[in-house]
TORKOL-4160 file (C-alpha; in steps of 0.2 Angstrom, whole numbers, padded with zeros to 4 digits, m for minus):
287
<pt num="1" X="0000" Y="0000" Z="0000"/>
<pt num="2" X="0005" Y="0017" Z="m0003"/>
<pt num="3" X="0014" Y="0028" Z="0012"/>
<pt num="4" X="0003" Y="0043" Z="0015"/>
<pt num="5" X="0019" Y="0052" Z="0024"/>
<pt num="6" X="0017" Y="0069" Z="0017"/>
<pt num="7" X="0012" Y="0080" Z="0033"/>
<pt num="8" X="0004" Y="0096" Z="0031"/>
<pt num="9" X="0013" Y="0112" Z="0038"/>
<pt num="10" X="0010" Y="0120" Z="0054"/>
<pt num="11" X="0001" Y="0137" Z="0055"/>
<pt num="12" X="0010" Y="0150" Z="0060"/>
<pt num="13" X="0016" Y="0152" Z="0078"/>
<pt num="14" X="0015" Y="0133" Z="0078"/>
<pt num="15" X="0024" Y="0123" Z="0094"/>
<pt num="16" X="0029" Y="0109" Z="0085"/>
<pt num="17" X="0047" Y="0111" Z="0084"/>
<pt num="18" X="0056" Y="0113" Z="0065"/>
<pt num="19" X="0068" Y="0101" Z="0068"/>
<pt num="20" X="0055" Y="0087" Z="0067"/>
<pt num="21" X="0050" Y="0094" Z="0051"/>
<pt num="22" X="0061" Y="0096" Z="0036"/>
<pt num="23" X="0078" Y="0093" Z="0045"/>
<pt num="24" X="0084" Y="0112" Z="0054"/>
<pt num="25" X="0072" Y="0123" Z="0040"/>
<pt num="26" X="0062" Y="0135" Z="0050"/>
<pt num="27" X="0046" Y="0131" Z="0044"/>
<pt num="28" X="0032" Y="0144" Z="0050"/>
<pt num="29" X="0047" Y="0159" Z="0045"/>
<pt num="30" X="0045" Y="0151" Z="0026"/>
<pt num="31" X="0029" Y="0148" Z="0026"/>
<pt num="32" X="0023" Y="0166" Z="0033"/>
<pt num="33" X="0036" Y="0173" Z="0020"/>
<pt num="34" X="0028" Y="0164" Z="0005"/>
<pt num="35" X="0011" Y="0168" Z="0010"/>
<pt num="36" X="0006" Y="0149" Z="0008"/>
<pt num="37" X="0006" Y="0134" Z="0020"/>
<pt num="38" X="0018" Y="0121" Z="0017"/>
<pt num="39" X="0019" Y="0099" Z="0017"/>
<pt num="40" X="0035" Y="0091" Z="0022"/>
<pt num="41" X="0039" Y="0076" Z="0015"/>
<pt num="42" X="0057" Y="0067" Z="0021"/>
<pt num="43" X="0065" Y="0082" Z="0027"/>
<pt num="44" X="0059" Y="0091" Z="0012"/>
<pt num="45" X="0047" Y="0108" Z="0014"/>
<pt num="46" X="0037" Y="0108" Z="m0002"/>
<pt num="47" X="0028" Y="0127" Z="m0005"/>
<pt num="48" X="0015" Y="0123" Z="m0020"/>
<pt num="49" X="0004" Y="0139" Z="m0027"/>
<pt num="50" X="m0010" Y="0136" Z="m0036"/>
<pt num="51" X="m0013" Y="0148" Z="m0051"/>
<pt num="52" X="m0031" Y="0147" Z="m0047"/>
<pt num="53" X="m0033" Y="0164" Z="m0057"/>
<pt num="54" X="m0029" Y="0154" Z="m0074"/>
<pt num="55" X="m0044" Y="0144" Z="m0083"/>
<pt num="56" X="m0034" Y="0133" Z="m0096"/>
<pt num="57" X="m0039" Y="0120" Z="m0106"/>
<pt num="58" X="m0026" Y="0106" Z="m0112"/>
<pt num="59" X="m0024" Y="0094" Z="m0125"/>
<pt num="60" X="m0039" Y="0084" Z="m0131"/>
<pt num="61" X="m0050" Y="0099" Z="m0123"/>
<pt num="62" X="m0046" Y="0092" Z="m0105"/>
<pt num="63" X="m0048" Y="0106" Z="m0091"/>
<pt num="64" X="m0034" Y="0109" Z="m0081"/>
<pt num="65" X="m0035" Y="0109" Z="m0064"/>
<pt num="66" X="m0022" Y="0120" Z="m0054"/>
<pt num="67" X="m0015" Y="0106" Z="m0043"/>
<pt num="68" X="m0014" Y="0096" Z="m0060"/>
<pt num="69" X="m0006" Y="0107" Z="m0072"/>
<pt num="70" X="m0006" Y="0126" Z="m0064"/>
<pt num="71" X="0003" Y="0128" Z="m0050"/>
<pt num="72" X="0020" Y="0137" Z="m0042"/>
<pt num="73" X="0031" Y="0125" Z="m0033"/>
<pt num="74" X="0045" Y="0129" Z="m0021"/>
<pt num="75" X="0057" Y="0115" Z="m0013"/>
<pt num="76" X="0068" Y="0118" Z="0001"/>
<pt num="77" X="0079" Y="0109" Z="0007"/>
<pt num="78" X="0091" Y="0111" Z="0022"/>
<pt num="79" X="0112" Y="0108" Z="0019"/>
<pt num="80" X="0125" Y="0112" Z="0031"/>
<pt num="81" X="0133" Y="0126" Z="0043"/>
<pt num="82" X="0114" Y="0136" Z="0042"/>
<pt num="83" X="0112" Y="0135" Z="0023"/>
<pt num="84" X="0098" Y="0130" Z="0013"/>
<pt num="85" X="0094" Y="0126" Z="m0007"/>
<pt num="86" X="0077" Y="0130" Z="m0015"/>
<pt num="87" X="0070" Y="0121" Z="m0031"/>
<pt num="88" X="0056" Y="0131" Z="m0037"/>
<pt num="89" X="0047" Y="0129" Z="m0054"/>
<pt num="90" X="0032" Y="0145" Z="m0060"/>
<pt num="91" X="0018" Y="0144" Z="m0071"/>
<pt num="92" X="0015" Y="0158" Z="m0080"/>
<pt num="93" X="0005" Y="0169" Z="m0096"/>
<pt num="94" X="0017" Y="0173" Z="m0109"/>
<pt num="95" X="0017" Y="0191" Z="m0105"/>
<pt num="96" X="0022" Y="0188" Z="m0085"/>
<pt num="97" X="0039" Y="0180" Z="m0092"/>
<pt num="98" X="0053" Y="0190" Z="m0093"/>
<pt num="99" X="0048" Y="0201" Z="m0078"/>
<pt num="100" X="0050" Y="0185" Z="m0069"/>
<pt num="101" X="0069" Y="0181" Z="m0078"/>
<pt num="102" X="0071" Y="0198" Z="m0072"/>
<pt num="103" X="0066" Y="0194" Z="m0053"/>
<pt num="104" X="0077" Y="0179" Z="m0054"/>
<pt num="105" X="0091" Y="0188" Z="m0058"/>
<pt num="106" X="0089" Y="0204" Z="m0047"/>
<pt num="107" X="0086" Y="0192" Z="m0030"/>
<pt num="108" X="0104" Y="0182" Z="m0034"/>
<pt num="109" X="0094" Y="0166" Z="m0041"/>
<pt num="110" X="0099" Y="0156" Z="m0053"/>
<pt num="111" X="0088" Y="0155" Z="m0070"/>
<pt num="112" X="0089" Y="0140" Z="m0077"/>
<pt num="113" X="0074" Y="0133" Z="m0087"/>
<pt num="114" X="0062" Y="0140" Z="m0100"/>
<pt num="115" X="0049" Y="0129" Z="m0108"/>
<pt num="116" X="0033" Y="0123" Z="m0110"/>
<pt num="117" X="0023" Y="0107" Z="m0103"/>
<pt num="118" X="0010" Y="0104" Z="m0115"/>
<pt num="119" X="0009" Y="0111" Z="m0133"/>
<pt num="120" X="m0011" Y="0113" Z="m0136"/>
<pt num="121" X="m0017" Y="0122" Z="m0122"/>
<pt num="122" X="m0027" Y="0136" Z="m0123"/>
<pt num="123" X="m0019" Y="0149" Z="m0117"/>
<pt num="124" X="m0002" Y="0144" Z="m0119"/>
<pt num="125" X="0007" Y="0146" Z="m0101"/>
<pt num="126" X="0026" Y="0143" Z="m0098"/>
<pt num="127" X="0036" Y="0137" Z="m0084"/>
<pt num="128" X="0052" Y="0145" Z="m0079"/>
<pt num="129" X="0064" Y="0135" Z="m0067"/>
<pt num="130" X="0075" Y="0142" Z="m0053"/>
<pt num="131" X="0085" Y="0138" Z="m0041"/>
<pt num="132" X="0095" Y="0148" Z="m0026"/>
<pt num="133" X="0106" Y="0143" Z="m0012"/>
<pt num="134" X="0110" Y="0153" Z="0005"/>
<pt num="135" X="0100" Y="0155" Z="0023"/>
<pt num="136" X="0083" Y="0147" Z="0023"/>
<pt num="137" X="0074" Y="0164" Z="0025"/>
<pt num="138" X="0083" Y="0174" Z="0013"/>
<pt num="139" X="0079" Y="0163" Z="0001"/>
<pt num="140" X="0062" Y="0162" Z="0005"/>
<pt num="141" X="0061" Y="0180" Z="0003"/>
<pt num="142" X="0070" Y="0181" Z="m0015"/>
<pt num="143" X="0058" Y="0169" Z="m0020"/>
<pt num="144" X="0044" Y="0178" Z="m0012"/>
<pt num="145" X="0048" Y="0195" Z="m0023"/>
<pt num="146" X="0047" Y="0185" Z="m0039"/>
<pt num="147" X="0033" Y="0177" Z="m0034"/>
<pt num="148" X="0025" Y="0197" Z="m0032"/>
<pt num="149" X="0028" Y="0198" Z="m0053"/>
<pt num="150" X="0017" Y="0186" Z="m0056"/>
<pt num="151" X="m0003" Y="0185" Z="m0053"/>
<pt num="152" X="m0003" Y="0172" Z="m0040"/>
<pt num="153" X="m0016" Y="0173" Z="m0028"/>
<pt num="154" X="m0010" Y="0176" Z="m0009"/>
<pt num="155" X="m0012" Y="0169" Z="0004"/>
<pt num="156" X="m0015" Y="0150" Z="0001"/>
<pt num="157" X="m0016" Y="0135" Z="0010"/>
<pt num="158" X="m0020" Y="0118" Z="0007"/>
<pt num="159" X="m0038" Y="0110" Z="0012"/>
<pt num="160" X="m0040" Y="0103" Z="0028"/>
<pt num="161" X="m0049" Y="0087" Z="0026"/>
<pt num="162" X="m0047" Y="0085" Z="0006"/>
<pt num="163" X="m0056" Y="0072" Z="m0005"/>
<pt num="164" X="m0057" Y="0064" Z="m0021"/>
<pt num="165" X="m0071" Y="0053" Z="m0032"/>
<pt num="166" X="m0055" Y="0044" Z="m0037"/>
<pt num="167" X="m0049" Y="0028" Z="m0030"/>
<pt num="168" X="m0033" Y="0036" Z="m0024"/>
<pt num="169" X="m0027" Y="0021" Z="m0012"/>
<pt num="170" X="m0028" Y="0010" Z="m0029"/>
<pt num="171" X="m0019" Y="0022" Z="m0038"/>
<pt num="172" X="m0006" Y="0022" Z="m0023"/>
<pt num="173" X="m0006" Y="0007" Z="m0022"/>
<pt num="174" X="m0003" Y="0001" Z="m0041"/>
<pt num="175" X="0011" Y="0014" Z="m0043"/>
<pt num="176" X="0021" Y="0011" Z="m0027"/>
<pt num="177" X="0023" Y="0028" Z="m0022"/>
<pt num="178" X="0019" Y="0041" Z="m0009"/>
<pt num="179" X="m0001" Y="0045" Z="m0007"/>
<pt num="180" X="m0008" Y="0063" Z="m0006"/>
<pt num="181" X="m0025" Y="0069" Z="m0013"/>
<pt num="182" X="m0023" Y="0087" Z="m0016"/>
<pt num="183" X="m0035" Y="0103" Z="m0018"/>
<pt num="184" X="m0050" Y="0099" Z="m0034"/>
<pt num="185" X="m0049" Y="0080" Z="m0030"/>
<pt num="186" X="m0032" Y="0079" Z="m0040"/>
<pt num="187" X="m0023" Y="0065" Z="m0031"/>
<pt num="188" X="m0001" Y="0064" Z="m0031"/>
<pt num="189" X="0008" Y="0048" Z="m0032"/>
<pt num="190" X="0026" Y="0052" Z="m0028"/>
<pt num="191" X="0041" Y="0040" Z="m0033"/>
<pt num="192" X="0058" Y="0044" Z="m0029"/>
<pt num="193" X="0072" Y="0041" Z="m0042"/>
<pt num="194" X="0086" Y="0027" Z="m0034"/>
<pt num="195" X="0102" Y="0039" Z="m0042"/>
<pt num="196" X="0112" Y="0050" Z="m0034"/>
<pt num="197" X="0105" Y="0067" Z="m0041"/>
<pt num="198" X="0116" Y="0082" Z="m0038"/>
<pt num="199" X="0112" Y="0099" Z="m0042"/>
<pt num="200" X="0125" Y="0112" Z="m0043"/>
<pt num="201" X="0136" Y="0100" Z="m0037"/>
<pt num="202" X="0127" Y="0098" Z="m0022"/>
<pt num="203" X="0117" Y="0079" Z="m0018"/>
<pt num="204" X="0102" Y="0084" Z="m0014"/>
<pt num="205" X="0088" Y="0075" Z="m0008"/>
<pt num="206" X="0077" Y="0063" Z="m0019"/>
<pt num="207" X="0062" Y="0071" Z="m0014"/>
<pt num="208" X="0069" Y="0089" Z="m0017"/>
<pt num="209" X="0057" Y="0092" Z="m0034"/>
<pt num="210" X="0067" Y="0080" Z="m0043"/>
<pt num="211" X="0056" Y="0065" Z="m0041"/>
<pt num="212" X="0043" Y="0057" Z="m0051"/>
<pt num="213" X="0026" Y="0066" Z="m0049"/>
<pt num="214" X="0010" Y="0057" Z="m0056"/>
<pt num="215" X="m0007" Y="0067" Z="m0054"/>
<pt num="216" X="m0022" Y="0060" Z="m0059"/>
<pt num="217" X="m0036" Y="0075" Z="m0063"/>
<pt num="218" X="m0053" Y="0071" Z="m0060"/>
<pt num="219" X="m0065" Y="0071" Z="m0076"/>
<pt num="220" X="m0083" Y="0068" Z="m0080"/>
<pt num="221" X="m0091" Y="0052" Z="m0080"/>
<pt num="222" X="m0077" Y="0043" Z="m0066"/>
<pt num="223" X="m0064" Y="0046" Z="m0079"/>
<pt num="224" X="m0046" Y="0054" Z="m0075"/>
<pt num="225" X="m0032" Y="0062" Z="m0083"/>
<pt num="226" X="m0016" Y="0056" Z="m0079"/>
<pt num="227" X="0005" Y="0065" Z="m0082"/>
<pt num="228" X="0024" Y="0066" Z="m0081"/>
<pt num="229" X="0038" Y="0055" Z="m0078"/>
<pt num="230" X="0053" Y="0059" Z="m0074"/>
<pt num="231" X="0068" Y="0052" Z="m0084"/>
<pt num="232" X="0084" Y="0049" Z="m0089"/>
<pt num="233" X="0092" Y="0050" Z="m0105"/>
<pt num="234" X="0094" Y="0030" Z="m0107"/>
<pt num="235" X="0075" Y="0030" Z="m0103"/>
<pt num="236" X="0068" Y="0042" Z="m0114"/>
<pt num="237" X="0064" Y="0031" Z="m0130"/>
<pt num="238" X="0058" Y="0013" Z="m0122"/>
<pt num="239" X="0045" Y="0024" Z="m0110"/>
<pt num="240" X="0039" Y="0037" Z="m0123"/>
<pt num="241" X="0036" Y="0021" Z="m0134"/>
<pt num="242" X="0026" Y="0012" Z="m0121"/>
<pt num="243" X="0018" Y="0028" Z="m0117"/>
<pt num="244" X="0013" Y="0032" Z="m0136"/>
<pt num="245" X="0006" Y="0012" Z="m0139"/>
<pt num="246" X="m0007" Y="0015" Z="m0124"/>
<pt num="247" X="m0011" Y="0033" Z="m0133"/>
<pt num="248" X="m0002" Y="0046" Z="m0123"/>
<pt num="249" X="m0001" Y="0063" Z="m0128"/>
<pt num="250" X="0018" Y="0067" Z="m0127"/>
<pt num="251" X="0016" Y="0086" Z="m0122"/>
<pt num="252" X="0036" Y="0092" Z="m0122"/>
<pt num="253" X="0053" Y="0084" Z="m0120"/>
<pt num="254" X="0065" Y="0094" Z="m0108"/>
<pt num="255" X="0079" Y="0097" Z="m0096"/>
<pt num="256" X="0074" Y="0109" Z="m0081"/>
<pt num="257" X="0092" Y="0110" Z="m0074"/>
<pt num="258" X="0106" Y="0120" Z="m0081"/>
<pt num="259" X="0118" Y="0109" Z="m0068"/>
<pt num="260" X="0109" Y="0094" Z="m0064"/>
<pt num="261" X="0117" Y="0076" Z="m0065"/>
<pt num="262" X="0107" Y="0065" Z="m0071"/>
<pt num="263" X="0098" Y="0074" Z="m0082"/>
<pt num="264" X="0079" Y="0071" Z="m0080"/>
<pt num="265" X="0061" Y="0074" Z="m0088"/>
<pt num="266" X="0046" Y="0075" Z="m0098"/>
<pt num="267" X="0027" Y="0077" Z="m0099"/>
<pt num="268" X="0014" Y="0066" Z="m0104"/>
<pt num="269" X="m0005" Y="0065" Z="m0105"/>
<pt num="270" X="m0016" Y="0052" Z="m0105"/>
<pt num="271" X="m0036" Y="0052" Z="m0101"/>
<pt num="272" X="m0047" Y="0038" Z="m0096"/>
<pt num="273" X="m0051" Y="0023" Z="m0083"/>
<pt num="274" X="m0039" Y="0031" Z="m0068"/>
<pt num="275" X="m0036" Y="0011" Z="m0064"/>
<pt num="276" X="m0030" Y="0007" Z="m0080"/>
<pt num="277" X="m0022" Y="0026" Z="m0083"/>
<pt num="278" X="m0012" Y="0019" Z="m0066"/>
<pt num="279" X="m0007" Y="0002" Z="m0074"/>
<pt num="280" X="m0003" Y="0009" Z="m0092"/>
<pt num="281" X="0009" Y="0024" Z="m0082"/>
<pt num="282" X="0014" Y="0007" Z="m0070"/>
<pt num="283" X="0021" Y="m0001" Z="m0088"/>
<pt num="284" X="0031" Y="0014" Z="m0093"/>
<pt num="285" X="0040" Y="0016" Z="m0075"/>
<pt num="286" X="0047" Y="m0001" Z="m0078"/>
<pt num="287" X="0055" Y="0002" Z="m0094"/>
């Protein structure tokens, strides 16, 4: 069965101490920074933004949800001697993207992705990569000033008691991987990768916005939509091939690290039967 070991952040002026959650980050300082309450999975604080102020449709005229396909997300991790690393990914408008290049770079962040996720959708939104390294809060706050460039609404926080007409322990189950229903039903199955991944030379955590991430979107009529693997190069062509015979939309093919060893990604789109979008994604994560 799948571990449901993601834990929600603590509001802030929480008790509960930071070293018990996400290693010697502190926590509630982020978090208030950010404007948006936190989980913490294996010594990793994850911030995710929902860009609930885009209405976008995807490929095959699927609606994307903000948790699914919309959303801002901020990993940090803590390292030695009172530093930190962030991992943070932004979904934006075509017109919101070079301010933001401009925010990375004034805040002493490094800019190191530009792409898309899907061709198709309607609009077209981007994602723009970054990553920083110093003390937890003063990257909290440099990500916190680009964040201010873009439309995202402020504050946010995750739903207490979330559910979902999808048959998320299945879907845990079949796929091995951490369980968590997010907000709109979408449900997240998280699988780590087994390498070493380092990023800037640094190891970092598997969990630090590097791992596989498969949502599954609830649609009409108890179907789902179901994305993304996260490869390797020596992956790429046996999995897009499995993907493609059970009729996945291949949506983009990417690195989102300018220093990242092994170099990982790509997005994928499927619709149908969540159980047997869960067993076909199953197929392509043994290849």
């Amino acid at each position: 069965m799948a571990d449901t070991n993601r834990t929600r952040g603590q509001p802030e002026g929480s008790s509960t101490s930071s070293s018990s959650r996400g290693g010697s980050l502190p926590i509630s300082q982020i978090e208030s920074i950010l404007q948006t309450q936190g989980t913490v999975s294996n010594d990793v604080l994850m911030i995710e933004q929902d860009r609930t102020d885009l209405q976008v449709t995807g490929p095959n005229g699927v609606p994307f949800l903000p948790p699914f396909a919309l959303d801002n997300t901020f990993a940090f991790q803590s390292l030695s001697k009172g530093q930190a690393m962030v991992n943070g990914e932004l979904t934006l408008l075509p017109e919101e993207t070079n301010p933001i290049i401009d925010a990375i770079l004034s805040n002493n962040l490094v800019f190191k992705a530009f792409h898309m996720h899907y061709i198709e959708e309607s609009p077209q939104t981007w994602h723009i990569h970054l990553r920083g390294m110093s003390d937890a809060v003063s990257l909290a706050k440099a990500v916190a000033n680009v964040v201010a460039k873009t439309a995202t609404p402020l504050p946010q926080a995750p739903p207490p008691n979330p559910t979902t007409p999808l048959p998320a322990d299945q879907l845990g189950q079949i796929l091995g991987g951490d369980l968590e229903v997010e907000d709109d039903g979408v449900v997240l199955v998280t699988l780590p990768r087994a390498e070493t991944i380092r990023l800037g030379g640094v190891v970092i955590n598997p969990f630090f916005n590097v791992e596989t991430n498969i949502h599954f979107e609830p649609l009409s009529n108890g179907q789902a939509a179901g994305a993304d693997f996260g490869m390797i190069a020596s992956e790429m062509n046996n999995v897009t091939q499995v993907m493609r015979q059970q009729g996945f939309f291949v949506g983009c093919l990417y690195n989102q690290e300018t220093d990242e060893h092994p170099q990982l990604w790509s997005h994928m789109l499927g619709t149908g039967d969540p159980v047997t979008l869960a067993n076909q994604i199953r197929m392509g994560l043994t290849r």
